[in-house]
C-alpha positions as a printed NumPy array, in Angstrom:
array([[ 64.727,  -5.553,  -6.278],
       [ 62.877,  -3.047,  -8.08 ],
       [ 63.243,  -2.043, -11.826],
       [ 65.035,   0.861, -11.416],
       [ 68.615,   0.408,  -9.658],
       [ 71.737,   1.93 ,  -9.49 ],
       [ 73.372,  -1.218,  -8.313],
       [ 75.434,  -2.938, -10.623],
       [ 75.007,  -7.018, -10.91 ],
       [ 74.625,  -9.912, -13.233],
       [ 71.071,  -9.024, -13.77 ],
       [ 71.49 ,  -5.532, -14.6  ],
       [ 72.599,  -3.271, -17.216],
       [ 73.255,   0.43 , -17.759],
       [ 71.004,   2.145, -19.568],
       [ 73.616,   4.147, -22.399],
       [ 71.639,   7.813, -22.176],
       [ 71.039,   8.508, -18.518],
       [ 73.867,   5.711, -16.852],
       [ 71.353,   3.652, -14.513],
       [ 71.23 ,   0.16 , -14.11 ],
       [ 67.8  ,  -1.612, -14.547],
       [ 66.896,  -5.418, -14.882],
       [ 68.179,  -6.604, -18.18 ],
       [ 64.354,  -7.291, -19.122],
       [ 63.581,  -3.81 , -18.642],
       [ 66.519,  -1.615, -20.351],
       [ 65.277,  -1.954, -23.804],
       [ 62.24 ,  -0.642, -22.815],
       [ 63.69 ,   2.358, -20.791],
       [ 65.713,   3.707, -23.322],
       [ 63.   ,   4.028, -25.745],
       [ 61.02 ,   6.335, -23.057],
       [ 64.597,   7.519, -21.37 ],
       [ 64.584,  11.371, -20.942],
       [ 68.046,  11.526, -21.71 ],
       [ 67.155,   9.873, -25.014],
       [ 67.307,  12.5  , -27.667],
       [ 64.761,  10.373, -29.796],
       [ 62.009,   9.961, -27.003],
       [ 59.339,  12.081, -26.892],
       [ 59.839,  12.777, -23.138],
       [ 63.186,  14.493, -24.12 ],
       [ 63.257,  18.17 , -23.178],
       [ 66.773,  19.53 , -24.495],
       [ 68.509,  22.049, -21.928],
       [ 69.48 ,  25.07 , -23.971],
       [ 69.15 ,  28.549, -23.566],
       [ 70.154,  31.291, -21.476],
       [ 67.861,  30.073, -18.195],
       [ 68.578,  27.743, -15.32 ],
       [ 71.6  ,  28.881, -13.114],
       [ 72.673,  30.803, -16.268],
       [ 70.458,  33.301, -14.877],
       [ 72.582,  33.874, -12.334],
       [ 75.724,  33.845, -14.069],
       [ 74.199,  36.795, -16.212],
       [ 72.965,  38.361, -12.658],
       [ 77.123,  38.085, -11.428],
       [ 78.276,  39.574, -15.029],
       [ 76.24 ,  42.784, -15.054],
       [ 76.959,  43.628, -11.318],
       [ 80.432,  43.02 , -12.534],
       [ 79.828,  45.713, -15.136],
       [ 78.085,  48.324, -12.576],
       [ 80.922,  47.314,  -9.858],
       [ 84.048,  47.744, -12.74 ],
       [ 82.341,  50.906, -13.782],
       [ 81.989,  52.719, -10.259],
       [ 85.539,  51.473,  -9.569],
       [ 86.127,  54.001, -12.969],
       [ 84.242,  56.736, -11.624],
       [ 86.13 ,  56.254,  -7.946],
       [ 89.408,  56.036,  -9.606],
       [ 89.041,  59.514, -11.462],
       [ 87.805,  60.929,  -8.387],
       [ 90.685,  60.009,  -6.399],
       [ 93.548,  59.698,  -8.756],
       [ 93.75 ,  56.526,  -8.197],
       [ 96.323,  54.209, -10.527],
       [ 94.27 ,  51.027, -10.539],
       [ 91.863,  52.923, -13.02 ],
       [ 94.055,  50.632, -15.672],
       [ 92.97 ,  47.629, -13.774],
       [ 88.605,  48.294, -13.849],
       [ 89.114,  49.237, -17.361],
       [ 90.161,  45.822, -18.041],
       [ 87.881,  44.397, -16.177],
       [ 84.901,  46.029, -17.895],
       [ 86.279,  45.139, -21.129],
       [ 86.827,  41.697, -20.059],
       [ 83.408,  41.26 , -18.834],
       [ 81.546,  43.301, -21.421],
       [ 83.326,  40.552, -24.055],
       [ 81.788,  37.882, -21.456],
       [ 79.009,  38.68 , -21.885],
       [ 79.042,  39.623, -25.782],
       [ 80.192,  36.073, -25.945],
       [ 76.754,  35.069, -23.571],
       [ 74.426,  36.558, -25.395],
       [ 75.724,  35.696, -29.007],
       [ 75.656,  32.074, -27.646],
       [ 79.51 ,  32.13 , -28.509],
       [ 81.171,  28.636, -27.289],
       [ 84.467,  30.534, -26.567],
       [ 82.418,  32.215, -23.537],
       [ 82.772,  29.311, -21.525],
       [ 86.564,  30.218, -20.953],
       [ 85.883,  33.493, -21.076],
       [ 83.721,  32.989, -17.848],
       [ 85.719,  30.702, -15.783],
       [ 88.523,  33.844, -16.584],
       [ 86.419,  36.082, -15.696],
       [ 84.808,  33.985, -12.522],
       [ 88.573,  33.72 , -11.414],
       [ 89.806,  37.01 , -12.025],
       [ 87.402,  38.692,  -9.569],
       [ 89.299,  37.325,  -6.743],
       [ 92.093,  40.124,  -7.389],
       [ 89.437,  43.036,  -6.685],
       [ 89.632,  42.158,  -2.804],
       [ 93.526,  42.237,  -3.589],
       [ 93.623,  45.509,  -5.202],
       [ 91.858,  46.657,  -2.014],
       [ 94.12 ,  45.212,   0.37 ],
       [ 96.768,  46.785,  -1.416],
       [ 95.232,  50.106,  -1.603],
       [ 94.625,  50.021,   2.36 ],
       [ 97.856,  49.397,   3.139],
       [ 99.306,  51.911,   1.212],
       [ 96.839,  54.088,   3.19 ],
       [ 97.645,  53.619,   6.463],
       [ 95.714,  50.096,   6.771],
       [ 96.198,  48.265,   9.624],
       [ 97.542,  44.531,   9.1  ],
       [ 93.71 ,  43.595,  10.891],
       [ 92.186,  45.5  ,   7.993],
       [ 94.352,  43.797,   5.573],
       [ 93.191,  39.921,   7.185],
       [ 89.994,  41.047,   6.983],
       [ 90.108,  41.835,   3.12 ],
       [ 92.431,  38.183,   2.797],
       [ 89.39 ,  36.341,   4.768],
       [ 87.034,  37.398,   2.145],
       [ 89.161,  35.396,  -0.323],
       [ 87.653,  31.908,   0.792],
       [ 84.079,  32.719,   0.108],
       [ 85.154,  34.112,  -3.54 ],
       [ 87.356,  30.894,  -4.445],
       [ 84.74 ,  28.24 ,  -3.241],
       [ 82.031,  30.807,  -5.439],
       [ 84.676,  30.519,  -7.93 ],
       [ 84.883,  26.414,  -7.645],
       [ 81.933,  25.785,  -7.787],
       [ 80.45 ,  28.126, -11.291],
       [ 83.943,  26.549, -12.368],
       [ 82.565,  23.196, -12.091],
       [ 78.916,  24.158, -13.317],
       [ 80.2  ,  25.337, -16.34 ],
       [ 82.436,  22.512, -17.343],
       [ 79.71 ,  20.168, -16.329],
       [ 76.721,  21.391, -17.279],
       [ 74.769,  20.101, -20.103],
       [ 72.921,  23.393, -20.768],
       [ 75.806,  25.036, -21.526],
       [ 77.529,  22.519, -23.747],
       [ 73.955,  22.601, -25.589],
       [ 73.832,  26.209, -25.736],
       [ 77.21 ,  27.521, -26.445],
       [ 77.906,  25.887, -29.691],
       [ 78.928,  28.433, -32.065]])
């Protein structure tokens, strides 16, 4: 049996910072030099606005452009869902207000937001059956649902489980 073990037994115990078992001659040592130990020099704290943030940021501002040619389209056609990007936008913009201003209310702010994109292929739908859709059309648009709740899911579960962002949204 090695050092290093994530088997449970008499002769092991958990180390407290990073939750592996080693040999009980070993763990005092480990935690000392643990990289989940704030007090070890090896530590490297996750904060910031990198890592899959990145990407998050990447989703917002395309969120933005999207909301804001969804504007522009709605003038052009007198359409009524104008109401509905205008929202949007603001709810994003606030997003990412919130992101950049390290703001620890953003975290809800972006599962709301992650979750509220799923209506756009709704609003669609909608709009192309008032429009002479046909009910094909409309399966199509309710297909591309899936893809957007698993997306959805799983930034859901990043950002409640993340230690970057419960070191970086703290204010």
């Amino acid at each position: 049996m090695s050092a290093y073990s994530h088997i449970k037994d008499k002769d092991t115990q958990k180390c407290k910072f990073c939750g592996d078992f080693l040999k009980k001659e070993f763990i005092k040592r480990h935690e000392e030099i643990c990289d989940d130990n704030p007090k070890s020099k090896s530590y490297k704290e996750l904060k910031g606005l990198g890592g899959w943030l990145v990407l998050i940021q990447i989703n917002l501002w395309a969120s933005i452009i999207l909301y804001a040619t969804g504007i522009i389209n709605s003038i052009i056609l007198d359409s009524s869902i104008i109401v509905f990007y205008i929202l949007l936008l603001g709810l994003t913009g606030y997003t990412l207000f919130l992101m950049y201003s390290k703001n620890k209310k953003f975290l809800k702010f972006a599962i709301i937001n992650l979750w509220v994109q799923l209506f756009i292929p709704l609003i669609n739908t909608f709009g192309l059956t008032i429009n002479a859709g046909t009910p094909q059309e409309a399966g199509t648009i309710f297909g591309s649902l899936f893809p957007l709740i698993l997306y959805s899911i799983i930034w859901t579960n990043y950002l409640l489980k993340s230690k970057r962002v419960k070191n970086t949204f703290v204010k």
